[in-house]
Biopython code that builds the backbone (N, CA, C, O; Angstrom):
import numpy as np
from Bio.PDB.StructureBuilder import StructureBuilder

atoms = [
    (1, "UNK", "N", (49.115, 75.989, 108.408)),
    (1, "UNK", "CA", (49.650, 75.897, 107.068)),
    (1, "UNK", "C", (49.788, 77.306, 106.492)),
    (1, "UNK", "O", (48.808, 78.042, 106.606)),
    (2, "UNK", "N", (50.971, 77.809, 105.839)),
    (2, "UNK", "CA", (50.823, 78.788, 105.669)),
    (2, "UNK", "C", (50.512, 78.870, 103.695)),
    (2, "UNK", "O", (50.294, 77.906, 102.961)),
    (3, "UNK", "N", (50.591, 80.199, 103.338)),
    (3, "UNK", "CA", (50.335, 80.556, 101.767)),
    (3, "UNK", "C", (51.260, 80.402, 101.116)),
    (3, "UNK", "O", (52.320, 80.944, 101.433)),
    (4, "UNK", "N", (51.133, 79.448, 99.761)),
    (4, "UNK", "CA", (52.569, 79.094, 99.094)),
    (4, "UNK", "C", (52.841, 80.577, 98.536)),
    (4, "UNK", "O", (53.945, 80.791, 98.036)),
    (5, "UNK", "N", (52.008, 81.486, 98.589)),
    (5, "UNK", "CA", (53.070, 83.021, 98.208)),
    (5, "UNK", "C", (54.191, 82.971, 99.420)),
    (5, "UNK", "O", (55.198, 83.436, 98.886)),
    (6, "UNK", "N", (54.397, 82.761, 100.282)),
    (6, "UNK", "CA", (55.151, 83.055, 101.435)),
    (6, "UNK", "C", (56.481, 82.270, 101.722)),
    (6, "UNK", "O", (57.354, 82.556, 102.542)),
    (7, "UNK", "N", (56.417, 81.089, 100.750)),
    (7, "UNK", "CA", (57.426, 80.002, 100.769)),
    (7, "UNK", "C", (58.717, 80.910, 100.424)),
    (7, "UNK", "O", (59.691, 80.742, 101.158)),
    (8, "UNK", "N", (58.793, 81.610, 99.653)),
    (8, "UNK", "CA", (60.439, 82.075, 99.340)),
    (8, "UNK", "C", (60.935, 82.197, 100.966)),
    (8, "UNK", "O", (61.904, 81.737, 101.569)),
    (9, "UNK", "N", (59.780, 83.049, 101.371)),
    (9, "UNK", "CA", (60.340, 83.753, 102.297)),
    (9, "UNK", "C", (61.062, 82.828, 103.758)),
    (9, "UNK", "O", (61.510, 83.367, 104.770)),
    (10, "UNK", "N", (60.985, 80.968, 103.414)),
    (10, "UNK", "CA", (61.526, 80.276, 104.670)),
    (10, "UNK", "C", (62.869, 79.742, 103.730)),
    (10, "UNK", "O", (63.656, 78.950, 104.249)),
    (11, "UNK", "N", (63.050, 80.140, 102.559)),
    (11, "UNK", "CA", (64.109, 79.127, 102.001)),
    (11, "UNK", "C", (65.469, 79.636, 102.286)),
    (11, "UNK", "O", (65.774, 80.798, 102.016)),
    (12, "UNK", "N", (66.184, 78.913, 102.752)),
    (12, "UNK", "CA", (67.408, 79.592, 102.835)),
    (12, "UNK", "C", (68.111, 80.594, 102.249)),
    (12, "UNK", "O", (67.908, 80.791, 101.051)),
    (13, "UNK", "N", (69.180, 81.518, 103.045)),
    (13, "UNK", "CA", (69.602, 82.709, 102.384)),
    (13, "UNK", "C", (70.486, 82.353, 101.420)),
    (13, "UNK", "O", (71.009, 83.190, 100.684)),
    (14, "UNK", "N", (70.723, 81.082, 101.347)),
    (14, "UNK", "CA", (71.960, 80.703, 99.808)),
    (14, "UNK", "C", (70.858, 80.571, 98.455)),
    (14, "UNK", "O", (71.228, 80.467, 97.285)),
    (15, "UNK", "N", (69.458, 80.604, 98.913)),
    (15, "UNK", "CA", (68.705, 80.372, 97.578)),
    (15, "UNK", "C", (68.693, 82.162, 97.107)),
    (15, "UNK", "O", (68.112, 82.489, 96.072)),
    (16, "UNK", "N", (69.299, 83.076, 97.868)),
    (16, "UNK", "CA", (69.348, 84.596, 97.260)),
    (16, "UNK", "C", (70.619, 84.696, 96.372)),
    (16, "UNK", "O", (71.644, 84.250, 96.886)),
    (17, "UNK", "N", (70.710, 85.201, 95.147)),
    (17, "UNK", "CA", (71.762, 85.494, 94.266)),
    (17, "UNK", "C", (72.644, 86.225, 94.988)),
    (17, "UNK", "O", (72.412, 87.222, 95.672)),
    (18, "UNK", "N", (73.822, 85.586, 94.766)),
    (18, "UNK", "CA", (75.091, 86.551, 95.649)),
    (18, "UNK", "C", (75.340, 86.000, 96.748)),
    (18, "UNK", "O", (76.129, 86.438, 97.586)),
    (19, "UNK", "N", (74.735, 85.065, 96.828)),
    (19, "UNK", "CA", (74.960, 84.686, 98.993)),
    (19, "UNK", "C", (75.641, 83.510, 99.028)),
    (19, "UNK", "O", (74.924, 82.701, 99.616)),
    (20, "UNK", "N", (77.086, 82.804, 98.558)),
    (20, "UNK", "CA", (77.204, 81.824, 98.850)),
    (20, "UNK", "C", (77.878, 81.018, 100.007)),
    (20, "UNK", "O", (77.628, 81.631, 101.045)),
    (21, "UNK", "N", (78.737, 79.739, 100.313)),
    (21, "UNK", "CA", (78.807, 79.353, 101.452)),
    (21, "UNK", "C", (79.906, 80.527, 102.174)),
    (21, "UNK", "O", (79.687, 80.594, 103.384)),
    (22, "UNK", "N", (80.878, 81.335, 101.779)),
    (22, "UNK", "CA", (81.600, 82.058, 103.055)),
    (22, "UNK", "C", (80.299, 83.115, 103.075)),
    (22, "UNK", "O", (79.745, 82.467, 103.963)),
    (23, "UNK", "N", (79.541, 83.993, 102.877)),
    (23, "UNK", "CA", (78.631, 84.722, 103.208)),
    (23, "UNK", "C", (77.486, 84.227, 104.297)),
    (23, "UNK", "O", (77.060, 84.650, 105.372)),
    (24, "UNK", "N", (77.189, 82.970, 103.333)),
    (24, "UNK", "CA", (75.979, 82.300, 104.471)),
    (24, "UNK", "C", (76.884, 81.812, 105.971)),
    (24, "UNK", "O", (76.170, 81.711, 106.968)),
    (25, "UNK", "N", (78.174, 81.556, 106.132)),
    (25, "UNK", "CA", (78.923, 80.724, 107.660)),
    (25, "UNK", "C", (78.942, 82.352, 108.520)),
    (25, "UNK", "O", (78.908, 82.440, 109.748)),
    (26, "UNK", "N", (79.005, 83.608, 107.533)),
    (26, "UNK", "CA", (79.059, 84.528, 108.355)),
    (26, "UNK", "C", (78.078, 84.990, 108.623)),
    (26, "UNK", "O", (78.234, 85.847, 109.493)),
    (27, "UNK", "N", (76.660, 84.822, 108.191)),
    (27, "UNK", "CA", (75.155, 85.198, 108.557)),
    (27, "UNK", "C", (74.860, 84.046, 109.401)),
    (27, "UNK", "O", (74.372, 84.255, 110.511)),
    (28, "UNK", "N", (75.067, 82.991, 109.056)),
    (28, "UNK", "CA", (74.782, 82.132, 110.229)),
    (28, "UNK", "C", (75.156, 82.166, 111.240)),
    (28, "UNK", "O", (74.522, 81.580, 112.118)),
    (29, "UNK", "N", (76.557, 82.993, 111.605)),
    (29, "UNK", "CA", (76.492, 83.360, 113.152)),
    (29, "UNK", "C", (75.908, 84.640, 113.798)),
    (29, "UNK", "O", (76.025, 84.744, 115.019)),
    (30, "UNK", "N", (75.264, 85.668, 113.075)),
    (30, "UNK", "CA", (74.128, 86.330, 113.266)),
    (30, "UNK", "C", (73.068, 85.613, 113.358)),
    (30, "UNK", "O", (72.119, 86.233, 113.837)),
    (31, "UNK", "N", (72.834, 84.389, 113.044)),
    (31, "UNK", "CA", (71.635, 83.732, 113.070)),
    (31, "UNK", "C", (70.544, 84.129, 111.734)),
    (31, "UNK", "O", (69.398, 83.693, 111.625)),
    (32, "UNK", "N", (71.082, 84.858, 110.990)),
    (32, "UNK", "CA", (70.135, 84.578, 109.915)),
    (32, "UNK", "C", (70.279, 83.751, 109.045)),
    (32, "UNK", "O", (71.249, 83.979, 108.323)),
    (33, "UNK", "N", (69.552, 82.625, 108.740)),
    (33, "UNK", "CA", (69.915, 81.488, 108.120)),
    (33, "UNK", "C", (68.635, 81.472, 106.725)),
    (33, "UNK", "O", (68.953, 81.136, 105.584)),
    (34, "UNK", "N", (67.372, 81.848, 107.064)),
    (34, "UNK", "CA", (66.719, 82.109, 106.306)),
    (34, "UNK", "C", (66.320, 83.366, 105.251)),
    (34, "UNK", "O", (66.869, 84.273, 105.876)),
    (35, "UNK", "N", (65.741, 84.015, 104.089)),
    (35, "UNK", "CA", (65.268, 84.828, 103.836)),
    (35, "UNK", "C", (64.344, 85.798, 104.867)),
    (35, "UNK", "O", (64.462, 86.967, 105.234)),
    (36, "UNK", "N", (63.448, 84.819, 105.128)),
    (36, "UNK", "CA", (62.419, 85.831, 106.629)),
    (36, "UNK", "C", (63.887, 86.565, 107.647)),
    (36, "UNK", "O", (64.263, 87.714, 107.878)),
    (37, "UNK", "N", (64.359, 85.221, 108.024)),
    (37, "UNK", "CA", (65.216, 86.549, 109.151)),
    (37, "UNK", "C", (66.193, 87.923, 108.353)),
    (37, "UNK", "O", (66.819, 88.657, 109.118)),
    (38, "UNK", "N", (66.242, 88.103, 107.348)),
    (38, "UNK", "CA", (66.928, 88.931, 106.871)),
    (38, "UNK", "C", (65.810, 90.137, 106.867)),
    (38, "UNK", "O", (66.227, 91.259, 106.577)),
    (39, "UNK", "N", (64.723, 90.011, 107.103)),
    (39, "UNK", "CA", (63.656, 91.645, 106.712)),
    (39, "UNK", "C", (63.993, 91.137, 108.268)),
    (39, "UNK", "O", (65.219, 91.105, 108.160)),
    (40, "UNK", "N", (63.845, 90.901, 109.044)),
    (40, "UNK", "CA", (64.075, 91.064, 110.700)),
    (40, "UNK", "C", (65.325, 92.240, 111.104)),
    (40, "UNK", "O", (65.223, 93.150, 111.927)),
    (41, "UNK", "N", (66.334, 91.949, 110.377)),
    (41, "UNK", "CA", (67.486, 92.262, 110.768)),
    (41, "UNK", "C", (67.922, 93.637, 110.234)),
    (41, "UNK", "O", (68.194, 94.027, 109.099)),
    (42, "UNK", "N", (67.895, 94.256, 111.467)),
    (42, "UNK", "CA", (67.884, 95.843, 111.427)),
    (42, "UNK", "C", (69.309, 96.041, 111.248)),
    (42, "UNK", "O", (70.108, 95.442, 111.968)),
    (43, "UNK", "N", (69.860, 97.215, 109.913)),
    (43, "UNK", "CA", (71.001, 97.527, 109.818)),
    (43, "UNK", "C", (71.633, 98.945, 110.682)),
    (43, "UNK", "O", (71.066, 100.037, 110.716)),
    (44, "UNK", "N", (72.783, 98.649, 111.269)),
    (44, "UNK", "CA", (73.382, 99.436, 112.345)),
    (44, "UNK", "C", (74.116, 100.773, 111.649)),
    (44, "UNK", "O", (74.988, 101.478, 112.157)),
    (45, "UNK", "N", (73.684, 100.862, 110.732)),
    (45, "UNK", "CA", (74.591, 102.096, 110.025)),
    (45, "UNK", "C", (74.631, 102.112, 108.697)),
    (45, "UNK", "O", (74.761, 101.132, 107.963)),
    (46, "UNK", "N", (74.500, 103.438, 108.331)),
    (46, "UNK", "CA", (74.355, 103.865, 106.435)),
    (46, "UNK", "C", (74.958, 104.845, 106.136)),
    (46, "UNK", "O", (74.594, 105.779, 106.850)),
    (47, "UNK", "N", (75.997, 105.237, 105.165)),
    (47, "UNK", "CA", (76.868, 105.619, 104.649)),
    (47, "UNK", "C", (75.802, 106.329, 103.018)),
    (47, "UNK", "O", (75.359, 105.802, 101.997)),
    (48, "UNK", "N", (75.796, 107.496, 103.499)),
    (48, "UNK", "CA", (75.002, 107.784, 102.038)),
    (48, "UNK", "C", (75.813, 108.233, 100.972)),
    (48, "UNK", "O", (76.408, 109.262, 101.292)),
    (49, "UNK", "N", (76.042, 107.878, 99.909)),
    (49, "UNK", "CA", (76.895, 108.058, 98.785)),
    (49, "UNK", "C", (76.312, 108.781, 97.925)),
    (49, "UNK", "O", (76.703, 108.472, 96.800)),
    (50, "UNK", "N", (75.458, 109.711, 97.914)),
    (50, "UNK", "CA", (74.746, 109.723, 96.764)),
    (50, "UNK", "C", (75.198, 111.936, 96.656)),
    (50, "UNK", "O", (74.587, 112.841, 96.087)),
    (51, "UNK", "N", (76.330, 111.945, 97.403)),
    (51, "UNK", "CA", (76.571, 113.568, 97.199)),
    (51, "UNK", "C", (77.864, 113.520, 96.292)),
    (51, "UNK", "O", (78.993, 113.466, 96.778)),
    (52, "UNK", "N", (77.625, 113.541, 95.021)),
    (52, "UNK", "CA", (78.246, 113.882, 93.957)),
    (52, "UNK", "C", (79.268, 114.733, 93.660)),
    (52, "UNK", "O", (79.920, 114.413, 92.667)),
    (53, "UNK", "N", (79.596, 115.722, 94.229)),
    (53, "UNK", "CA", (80.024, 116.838, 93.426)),
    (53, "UNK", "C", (81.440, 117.146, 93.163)),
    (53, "UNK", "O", (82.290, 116.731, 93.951)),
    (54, "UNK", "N", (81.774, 117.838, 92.120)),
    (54, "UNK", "CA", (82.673, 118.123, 91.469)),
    (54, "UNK", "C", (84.213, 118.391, 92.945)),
    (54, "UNK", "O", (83.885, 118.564, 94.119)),
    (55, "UNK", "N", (85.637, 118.364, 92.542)),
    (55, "UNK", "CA", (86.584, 118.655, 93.127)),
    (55, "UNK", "C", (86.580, 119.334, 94.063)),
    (55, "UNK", "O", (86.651, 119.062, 95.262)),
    (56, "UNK", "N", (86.456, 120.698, 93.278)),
    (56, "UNK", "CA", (86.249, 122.149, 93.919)),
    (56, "UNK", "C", (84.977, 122.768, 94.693)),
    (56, "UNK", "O", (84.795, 123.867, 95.217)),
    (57, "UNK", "N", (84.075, 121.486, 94.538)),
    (57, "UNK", "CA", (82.818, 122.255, 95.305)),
    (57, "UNK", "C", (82.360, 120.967, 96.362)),
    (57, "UNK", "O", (81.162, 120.863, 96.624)),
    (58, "UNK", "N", (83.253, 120.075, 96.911)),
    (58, "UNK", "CA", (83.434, 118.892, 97.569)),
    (58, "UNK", "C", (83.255, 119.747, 99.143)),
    (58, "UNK", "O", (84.027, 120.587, 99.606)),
    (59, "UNK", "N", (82.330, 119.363, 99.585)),
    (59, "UNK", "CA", (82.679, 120.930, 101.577)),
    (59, "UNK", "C", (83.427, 119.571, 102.673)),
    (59, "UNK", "O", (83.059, 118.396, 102.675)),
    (60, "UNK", "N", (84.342, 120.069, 103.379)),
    (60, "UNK", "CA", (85.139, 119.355, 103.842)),
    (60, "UNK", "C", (84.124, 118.891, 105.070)),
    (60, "UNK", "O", (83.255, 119.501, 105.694)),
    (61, "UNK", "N", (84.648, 117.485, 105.134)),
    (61, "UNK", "CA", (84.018, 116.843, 106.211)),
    (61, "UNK", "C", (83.103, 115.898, 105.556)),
    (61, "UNK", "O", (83.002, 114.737, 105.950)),
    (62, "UNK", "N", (82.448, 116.357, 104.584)),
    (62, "UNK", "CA", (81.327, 115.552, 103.918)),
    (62, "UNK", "C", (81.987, 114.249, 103.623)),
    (62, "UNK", "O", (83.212, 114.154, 103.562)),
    (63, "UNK", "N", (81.150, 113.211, 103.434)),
    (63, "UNK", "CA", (81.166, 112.233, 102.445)),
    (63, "UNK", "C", (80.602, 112.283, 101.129)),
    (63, "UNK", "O", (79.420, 112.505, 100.865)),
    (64, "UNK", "N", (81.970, 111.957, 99.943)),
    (64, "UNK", "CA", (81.579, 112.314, 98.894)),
    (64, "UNK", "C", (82.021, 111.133, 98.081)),
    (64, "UNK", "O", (82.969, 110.396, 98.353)),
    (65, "UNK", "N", (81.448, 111.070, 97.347)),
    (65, "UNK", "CA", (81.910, 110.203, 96.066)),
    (65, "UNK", "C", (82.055, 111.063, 94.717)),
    (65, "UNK", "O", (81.203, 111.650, 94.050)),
    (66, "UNK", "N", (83.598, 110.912, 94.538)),
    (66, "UNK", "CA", (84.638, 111.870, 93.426)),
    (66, "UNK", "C", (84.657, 110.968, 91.857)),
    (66, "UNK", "O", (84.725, 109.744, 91.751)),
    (67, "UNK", "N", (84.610, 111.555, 91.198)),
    (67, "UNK", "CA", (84.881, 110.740, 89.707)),
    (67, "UNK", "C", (86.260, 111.893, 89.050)),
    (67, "UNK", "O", (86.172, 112.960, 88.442)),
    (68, "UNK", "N", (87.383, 111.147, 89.475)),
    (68, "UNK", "CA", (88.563, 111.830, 89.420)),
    (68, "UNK", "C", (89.721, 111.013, 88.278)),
    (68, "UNK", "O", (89.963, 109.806, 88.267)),
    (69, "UNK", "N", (90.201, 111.863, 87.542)),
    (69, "UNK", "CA", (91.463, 111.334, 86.875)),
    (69, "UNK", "C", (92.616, 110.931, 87.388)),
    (69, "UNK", "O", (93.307, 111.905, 87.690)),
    (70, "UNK", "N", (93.134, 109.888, 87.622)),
    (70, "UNK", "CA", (95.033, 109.736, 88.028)),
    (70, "UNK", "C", (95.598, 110.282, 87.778)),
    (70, "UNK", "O", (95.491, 110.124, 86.562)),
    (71, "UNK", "N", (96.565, 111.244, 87.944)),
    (71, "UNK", "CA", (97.550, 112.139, 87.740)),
    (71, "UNK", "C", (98.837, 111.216, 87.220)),
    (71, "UNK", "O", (99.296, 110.634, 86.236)),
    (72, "UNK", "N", (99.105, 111.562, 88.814)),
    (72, "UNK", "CA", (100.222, 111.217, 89.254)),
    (72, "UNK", "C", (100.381, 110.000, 91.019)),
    (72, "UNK", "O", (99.857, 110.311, 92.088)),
    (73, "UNK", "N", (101.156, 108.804, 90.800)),
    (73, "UNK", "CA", (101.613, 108.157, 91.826)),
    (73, "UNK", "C", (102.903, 108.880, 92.438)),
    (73, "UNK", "O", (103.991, 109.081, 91.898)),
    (74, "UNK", "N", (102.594, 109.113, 93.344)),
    (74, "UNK", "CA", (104.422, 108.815, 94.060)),
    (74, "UNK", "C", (104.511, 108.327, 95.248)),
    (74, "UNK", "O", (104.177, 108.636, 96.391)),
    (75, "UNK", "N", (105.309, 107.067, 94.437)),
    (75, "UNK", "CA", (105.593, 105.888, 95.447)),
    (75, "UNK", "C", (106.406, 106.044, 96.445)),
    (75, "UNK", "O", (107.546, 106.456, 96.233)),
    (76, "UNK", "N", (105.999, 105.762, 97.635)),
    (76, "UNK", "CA", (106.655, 105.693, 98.834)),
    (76, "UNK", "C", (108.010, 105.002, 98.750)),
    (76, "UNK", "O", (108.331, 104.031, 98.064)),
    (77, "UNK", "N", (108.900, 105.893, 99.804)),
    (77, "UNK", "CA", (110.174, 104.729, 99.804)),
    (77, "UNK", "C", (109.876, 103.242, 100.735)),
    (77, "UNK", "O", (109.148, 103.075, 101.714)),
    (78, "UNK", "N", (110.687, 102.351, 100.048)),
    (78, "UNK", "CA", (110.785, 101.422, 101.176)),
    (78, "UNK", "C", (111.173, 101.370, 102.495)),
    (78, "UNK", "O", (112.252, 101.860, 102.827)),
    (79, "UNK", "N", (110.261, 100.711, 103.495)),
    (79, "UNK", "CA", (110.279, 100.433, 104.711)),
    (79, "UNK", "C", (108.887, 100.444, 105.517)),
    (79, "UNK", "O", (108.509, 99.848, 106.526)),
    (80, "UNK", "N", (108.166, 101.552, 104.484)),
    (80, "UNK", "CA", (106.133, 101.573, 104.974)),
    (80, "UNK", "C", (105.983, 102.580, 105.853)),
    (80, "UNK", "O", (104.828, 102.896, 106.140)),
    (81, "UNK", "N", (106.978, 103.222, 106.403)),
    (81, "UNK", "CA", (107.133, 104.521, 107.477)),
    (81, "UNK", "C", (106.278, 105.681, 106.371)),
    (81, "UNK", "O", (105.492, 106.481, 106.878)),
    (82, "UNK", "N", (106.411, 105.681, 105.502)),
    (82, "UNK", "CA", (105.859, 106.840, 104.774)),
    (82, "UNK", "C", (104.690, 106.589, 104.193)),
    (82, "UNK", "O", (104.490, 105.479, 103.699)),
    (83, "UNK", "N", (103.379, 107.944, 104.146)),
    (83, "UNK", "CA", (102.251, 107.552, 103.343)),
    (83, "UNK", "C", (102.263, 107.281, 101.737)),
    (83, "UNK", "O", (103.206, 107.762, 101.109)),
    (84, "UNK", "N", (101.563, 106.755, 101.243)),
    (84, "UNK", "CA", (101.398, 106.484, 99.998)),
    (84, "UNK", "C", (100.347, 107.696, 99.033)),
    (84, "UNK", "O", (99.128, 107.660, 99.206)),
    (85, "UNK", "N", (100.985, 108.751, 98.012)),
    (85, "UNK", "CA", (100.269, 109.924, 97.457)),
    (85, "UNK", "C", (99.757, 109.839, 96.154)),
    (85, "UNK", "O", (100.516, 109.587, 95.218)),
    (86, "UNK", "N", (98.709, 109.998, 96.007)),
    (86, "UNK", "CA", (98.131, 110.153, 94.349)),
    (86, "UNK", "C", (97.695, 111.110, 93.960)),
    (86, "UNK", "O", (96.589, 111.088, 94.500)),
    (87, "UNK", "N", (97.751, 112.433, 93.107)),
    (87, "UNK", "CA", (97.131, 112.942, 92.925)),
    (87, "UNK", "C", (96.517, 112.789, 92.110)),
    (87, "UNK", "O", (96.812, 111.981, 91.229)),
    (88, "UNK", "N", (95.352, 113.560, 92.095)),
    (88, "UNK", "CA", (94.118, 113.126, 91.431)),
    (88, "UNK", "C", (93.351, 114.546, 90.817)),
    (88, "UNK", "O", (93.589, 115.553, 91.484)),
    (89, "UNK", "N", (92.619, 114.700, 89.834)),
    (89, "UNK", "CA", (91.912, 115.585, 89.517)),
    (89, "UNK", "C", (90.769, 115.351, 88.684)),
    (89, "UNK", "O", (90.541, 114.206, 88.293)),
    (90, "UNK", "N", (89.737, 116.682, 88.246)),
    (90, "UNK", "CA", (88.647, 116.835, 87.737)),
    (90, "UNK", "C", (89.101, 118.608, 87.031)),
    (90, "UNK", "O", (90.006, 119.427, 87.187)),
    (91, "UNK", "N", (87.795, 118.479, 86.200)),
    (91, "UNK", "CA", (87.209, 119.768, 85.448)),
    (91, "UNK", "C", (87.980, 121.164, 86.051)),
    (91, "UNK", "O", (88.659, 122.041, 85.517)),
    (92, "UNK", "N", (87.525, 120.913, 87.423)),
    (92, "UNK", "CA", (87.075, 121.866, 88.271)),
    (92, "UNK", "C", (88.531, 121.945, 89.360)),
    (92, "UNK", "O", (88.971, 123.030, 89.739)),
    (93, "UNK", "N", (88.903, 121.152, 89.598)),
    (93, "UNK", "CA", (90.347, 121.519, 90.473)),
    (93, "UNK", "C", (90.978, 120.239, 90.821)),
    (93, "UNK", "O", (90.476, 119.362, 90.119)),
    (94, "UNK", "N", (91.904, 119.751, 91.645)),
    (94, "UNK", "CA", (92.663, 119.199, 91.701)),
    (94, "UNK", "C", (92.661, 118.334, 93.068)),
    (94, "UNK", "O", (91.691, 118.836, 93.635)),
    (95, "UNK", "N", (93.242, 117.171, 94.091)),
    (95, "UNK", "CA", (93.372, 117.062, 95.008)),
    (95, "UNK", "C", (94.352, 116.137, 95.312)),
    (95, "UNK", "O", (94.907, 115.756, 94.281)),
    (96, "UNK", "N", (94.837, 115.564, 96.428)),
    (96, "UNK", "CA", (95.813, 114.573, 96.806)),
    (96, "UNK", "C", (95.182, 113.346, 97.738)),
    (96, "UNK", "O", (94.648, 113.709, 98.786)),
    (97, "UNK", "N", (95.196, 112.378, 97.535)),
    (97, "UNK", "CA", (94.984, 111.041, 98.072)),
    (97, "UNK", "C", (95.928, 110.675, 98.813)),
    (97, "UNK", "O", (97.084, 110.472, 98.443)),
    (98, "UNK", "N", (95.379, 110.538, 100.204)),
    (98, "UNK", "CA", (96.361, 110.022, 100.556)),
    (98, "UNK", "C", (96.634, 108.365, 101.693)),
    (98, "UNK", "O", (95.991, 108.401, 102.742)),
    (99, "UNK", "N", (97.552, 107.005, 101.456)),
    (99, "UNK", "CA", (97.083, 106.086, 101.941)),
    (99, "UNK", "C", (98.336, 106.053, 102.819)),
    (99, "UNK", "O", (99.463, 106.450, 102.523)),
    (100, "UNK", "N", (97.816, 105.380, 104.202)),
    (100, "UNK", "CA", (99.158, 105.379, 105.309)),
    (100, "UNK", "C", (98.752, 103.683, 105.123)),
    (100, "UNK", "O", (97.580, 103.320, 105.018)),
    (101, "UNK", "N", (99.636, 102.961, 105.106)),
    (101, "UNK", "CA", (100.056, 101.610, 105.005)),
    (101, "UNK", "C", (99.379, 101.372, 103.684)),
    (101, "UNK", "O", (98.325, 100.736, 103.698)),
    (102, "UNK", "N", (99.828, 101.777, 102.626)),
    (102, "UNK", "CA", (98.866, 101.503, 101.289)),
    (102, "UNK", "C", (99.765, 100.370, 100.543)),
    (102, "UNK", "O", (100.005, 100.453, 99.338)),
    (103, "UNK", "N", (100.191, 99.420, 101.268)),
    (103, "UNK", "CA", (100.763, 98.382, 100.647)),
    (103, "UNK", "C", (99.872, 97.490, 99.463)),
    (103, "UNK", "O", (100.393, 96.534, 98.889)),
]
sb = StructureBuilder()
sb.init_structure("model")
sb.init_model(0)
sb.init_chain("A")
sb.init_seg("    ")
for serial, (resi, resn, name, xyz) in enumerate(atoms, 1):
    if name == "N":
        sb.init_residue(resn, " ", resi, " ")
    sb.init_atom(name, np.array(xyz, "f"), 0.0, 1.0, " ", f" {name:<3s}", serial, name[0])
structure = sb.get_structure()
């Protein structure tokens, strides 16, 4: 018998806020169906977001998260052969966005 402190931890992962049935059909084929198997389940990769910085002091290669103004769109011609451009800026300098199939 186990400790009713421990009960959350067999109730299904739809009793967690946020998890409903298309989330739980796609954890269920990982096999986590419960709360317990989710502290089991080791994540394969992390993306750290937490390097801030301004336009101009962004070092290439990094992953960054920008808090940038819209400029300017310019919309691609029709047909999708061409990328899709935004520029974008801050305080500190300026940059270009750019999306290839940005339909």
């Amino acid at each position: 018998m186990r400790p009713e402190v421990l009960f959350p931890l067999f109730r299904a992962v739809t009793a967690l806020k946020g998890i409903g049935g298309r989330t739980a059909a796609h954890m269920a084929r990982l096999e986590l169906n419960r709360v317990l198997d989710l502290l089991w389940h080791k994540p394969v990769g992390l993306v750290d977001r937490r390097y801030t910085p301004e336009v101009a002091f962004a070092e290439n290669g990094a992953v960054a998260t920008l808090t940038v103004k819209v400029e300017r769109h310019f919309a691609a011609p029709p047909g999708g052969k061409r990328p899709y451009r935004i520029e974008v800026s801050d305080q500190t300098g300026e940059m270009d966005l750019v999306f290839f199939r940005g339909n």
